[in-house]
SEFI-890179 format. One record per atom (N, C-alpha, C): residue in three letters; y, z, x. Coordinates in steps of 0.05 Angstrom, whole numbers, plus 5000, padded with zeros to 4 digits. Example, Ala and Ser with C-alpha at 12.3 -4.5 7.8 and 13.67 -1.06 7.14 Angstrom:
BEGIN
ALA488651565264 ALA491051565246 ALA493451565264 SER495551425257 SER497951435273 SER500151575258 
***
This chain:
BEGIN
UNK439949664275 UNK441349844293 UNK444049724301 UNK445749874300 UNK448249874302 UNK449449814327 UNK450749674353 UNK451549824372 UNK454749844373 UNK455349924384 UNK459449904385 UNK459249854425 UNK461749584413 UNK462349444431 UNK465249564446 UNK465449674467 UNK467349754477 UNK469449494475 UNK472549604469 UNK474149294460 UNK476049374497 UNK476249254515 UNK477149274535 UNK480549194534 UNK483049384538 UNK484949354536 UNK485849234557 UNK488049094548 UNK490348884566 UNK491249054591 UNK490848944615 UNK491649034638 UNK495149054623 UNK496449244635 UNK499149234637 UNK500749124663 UNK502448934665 UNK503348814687 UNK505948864683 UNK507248944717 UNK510249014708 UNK510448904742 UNK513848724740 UNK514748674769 UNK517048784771 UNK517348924800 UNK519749034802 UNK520648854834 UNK523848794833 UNK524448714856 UNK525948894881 UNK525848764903 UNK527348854920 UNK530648754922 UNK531948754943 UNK534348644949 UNK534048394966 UNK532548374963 UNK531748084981 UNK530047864976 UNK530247914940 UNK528147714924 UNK526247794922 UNK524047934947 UNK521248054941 UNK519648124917 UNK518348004903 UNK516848214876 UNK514248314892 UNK514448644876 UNK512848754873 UNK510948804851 UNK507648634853 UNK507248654824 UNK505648974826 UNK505648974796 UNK503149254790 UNK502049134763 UNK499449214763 UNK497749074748 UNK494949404733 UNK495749544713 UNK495049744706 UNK492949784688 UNK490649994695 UNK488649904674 UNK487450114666 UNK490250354668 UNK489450624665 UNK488650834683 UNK487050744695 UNK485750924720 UNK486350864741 UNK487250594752 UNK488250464777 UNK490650244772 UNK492950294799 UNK494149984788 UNK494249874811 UNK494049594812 UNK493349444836 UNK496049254848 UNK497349414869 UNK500049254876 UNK499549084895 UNK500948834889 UNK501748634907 UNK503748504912 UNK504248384936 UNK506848274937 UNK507348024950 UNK509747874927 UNK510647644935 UNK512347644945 UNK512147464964 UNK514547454985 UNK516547214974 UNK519247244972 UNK521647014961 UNK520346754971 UNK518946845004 UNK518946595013 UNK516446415006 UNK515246604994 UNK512346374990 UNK511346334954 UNK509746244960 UNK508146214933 UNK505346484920 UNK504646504945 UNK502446704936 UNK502946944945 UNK501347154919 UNK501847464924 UNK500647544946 UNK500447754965 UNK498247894987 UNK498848174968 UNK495948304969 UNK495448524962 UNK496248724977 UNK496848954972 UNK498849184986 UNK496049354981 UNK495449494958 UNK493449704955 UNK493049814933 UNK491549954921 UNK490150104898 UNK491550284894 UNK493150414877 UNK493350774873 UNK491250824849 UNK490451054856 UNK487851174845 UNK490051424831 UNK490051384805 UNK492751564787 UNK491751824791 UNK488451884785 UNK487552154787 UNK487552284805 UNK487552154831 UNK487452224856 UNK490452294864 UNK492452084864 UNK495052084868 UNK495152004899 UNK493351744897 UNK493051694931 UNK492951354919 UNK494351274945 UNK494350954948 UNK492350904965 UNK490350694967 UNK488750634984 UNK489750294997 UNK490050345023 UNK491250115043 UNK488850025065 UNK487549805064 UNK486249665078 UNK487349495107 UNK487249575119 UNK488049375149 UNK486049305159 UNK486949045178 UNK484248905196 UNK486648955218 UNK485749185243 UNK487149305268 UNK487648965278 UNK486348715280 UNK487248525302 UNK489048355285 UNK489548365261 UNK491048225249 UNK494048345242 UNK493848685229 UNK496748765221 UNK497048985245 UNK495749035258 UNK496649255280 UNK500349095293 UNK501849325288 UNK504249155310 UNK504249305341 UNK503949145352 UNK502849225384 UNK504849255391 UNK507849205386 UNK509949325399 UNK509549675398 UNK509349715378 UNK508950065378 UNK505850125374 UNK504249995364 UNK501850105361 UNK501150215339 UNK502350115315 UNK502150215294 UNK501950005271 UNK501850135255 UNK501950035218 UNK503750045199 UNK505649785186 UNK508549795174 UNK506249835147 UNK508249945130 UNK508750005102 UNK510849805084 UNK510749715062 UNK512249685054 UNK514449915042 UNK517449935051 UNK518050145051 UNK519750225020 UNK519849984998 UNK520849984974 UNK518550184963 UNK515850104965 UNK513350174953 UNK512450464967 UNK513050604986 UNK513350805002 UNK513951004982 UNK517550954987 UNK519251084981 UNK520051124943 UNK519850884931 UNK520350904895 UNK518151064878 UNK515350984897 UNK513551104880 UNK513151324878 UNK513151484846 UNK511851774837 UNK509651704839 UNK508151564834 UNK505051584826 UNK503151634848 UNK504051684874 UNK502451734901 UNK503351914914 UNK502352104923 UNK503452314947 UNK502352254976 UNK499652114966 UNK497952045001 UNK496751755003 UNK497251705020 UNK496751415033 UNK494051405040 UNK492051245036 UNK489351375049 UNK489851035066 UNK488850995088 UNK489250815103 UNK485850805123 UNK485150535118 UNK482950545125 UNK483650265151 UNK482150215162 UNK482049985189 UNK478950005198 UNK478949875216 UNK476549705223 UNK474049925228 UNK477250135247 UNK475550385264 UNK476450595249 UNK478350665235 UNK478350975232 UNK478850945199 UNK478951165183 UNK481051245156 UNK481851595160 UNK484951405157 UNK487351715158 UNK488151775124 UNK487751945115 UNK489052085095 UNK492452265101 UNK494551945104 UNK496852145104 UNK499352185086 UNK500652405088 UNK501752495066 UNK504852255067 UNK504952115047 UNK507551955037 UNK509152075050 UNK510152405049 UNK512852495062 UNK513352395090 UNK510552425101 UNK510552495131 UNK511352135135 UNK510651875132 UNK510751665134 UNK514851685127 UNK515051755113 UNK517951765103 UNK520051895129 UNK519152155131 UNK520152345154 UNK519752185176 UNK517852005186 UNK517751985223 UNK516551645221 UNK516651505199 UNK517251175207 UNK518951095219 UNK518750875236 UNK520650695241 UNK521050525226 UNK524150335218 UNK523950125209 UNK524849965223 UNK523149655205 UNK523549405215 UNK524049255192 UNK525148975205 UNK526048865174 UNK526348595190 UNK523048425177 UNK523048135181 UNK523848025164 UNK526648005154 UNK529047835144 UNK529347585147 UNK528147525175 UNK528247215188 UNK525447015174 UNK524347195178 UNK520347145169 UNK520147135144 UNK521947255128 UNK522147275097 UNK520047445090 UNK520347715110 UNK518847935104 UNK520548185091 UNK519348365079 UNK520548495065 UNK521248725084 UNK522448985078 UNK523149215095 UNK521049365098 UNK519349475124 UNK517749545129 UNK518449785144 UNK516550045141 UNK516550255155 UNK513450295172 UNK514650355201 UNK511450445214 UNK511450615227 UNK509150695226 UNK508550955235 UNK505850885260 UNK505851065278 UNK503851005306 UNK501350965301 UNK499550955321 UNK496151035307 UNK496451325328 UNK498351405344 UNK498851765352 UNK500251915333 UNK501151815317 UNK502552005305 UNK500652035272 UNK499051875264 UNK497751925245 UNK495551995255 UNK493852045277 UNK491052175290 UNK490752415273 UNK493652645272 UNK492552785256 UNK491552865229 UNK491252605219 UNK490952545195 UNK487852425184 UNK486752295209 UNK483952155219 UNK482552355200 UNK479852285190 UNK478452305167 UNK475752295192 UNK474052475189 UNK471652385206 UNK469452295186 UNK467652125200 UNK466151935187 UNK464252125175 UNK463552035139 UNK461852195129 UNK458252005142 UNK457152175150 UNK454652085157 UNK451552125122 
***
C-alpha cells in the first residue's frame, strides 16, 4: 500500500522597514502570515498578530495590565502595519476581558498618535477601550 506524503512548502518571509530602522517581519504559509516586530533598538522580534487571509482579519492579543496605556485607556497599534496593509480590513483584538472585532478604517479615522522615538518604539496609533465598546463581541457560551 502506497501512501503520499504531503511535501510541506517553505514559509515565505519578507521584511519591510519603517523610517526609523524598525523591521516588520511577515512570515507566510498561505493561509496565515505571522507579523512581528523588531525594534532598531533591540535584538529580538515581539509578535504583532496573525492575519487570517480568508477572513481578511488580523488577530491581536493583549494582556490589559501590561499594554493598556492608562494615559487614555486604550490600545496602540502599530500604525505602519495599520495603515500599508491590503490584506486586513478588521482587527479582531482580544484582552484578558473582552474581544472587539474593529474595522481598520475606524482605528485609522479616530486614533491617536504617539511616537516612542525616545524608547526606540515605533509610531503607534490608539484607540480607547470607549470608543471600541462598540465593537465588543459577546462571549460565545
Amino acid at each position: 500500500m502506497e501512501t503520499k506524503q504531503k511535501i510541506r512548502t517553505l514559509d515565505e518571509i519578507r521584511t519591510v522597514s519603517d523610517d526609523n530602522g524598525n523591521l516588520l517581519k511577515c512570515i507566510n504559509n498561505g493561509k496565515r502570515i505571522i507579523i512581528s516586530l523588531k525594534l532598531a533598538s533591540e535584538k529580538r522580534h515581539r509578535k504583532l498578530g496573525t492575519i487570517n487571509l480568508k477572513q481578511k482579519t488580523i488577530q491581536i492579543e493583549r494582556n490589559r495590565a501590561r499594554h493598556l496605556m492608562r494615559k487614555f485607556d486604550g490600545y496602540g497599534f502599530n500604525h505602519k502595519l495599520i495603515a500599508d496593509s491590503k490584506l486586513f480590513d478588521t482587527v479582531r483584538l482580544t484582552d484578558d476581558f473582552s474581544e472587539w472585532k474593529i474595522p481598520k478604517k475606524f482605528i485609522l479615522d479616530n486614533g491617536m498618535f504617539l511616537n516612542f522615538k525616545g524608547q526606540g518604539f515605533e509610531v503607534q496609533i490608539f484607540v480607547t477601550l470607549n470608543q471600541i465598546e462598540q465593537f465588543k463581541k459577546e462571549p460565545k457560551f
